[in-house]
N, C-alpha and C positions, 0 to 999 in steps of 0.2 A: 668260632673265632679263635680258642684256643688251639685248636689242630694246628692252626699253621705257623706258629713258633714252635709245637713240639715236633711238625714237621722236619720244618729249618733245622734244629735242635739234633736231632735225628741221622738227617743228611751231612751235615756237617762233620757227625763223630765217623758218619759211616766214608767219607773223602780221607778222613785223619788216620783210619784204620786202613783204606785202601795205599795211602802215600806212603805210612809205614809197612805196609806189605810189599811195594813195589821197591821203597828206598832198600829195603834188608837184603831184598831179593838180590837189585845188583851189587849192593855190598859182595854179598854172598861171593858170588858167581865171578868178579872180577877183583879180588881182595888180595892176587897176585901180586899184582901189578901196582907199584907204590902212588903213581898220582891217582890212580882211580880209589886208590884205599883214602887219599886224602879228601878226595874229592866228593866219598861217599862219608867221612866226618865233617866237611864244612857243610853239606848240604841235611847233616844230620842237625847239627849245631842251629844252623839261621832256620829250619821247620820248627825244631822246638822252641826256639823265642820267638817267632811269628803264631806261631797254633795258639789259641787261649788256653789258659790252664786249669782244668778236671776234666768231665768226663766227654765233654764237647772237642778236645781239641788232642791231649799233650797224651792222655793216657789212653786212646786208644789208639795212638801212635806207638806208642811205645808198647802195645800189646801184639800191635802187626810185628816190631821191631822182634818180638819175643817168641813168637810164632815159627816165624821164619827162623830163625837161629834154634829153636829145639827141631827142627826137621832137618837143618843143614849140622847138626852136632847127631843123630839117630845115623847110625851104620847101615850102610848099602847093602841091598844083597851080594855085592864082590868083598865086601869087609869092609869097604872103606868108609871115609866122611866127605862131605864138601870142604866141612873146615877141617883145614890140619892142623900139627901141632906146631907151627910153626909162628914165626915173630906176627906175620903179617892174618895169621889165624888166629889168635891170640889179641891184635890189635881189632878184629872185626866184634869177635866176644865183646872186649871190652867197650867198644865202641855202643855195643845192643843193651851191656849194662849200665853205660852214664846214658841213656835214653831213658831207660827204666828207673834210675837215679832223681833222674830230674824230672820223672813226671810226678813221680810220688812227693819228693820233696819242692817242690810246688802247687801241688795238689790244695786248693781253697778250703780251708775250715772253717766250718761256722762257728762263731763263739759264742757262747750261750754265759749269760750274766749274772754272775753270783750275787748273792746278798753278802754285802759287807754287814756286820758288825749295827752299824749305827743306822745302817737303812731297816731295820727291821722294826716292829712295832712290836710292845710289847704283848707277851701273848700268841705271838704268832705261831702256828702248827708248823712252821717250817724251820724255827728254830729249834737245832738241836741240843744248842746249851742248855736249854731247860726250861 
């Protein structure tokens, strides 16, 4: 019975990582052309506040996003790059790095519960006052 939420669980990061592989991609490829650079920031924007956030949804989106952008920054065998160094090159980067910005810093921690002071008992091994 457990299989099939870690199934779901699964499938899910692995759609997160495929939409971030595809979005980067035509980022990439069409980052020319200024409404499609916009086009490829809005549609960056409303995945990552629709995707849930760790490792099911936002970061492995932003791992495709990161993927794609170190193969499109790696020099061609003619010398060149997909990305140039240009505004609208420069706007695609930066675009791959508030993806990876805001997976991280959204990223759910678990917090784990200190013992205050006065919740301890005396005696206790886990006090390290003494």
């Amino acid at each position: 019975m457990k299989l099939v939420p870690a199934l779901l669980r699964f499938v899910l990061a692995l759609a997160a990582l495929t939409l971030g592989l595809v979005t980067a991609a035509a980022a990439v490829v069409l980052h020319d052309l200024t409404w499609t650079l916009v086009l490829a920031g809005v549609a960056t924007g409303s995945t990552l506040w629709a995707l849930p956030a760790g490792v099911r949804g936002r970061v492995p989106y932003a791992l495709g996003w990161m993927v794609v952008l170190a193969l499109a920054v790696t020099p061609t065998s003619a010398g060149g790059y997909l990305v140039g160094s240009t505004t609208t090159g420069y706007a695609v980067l930066g675009l791959g790095l508030i993806a990876l910005s805001a997976s991280i810093a959204t990223f759910p921690l678990k917090r784990r519960r200190r013992l205050a002071g006065h919740d301890q008992r005396p005696g206790d091994p886990n006090d390290l006052a003494g």
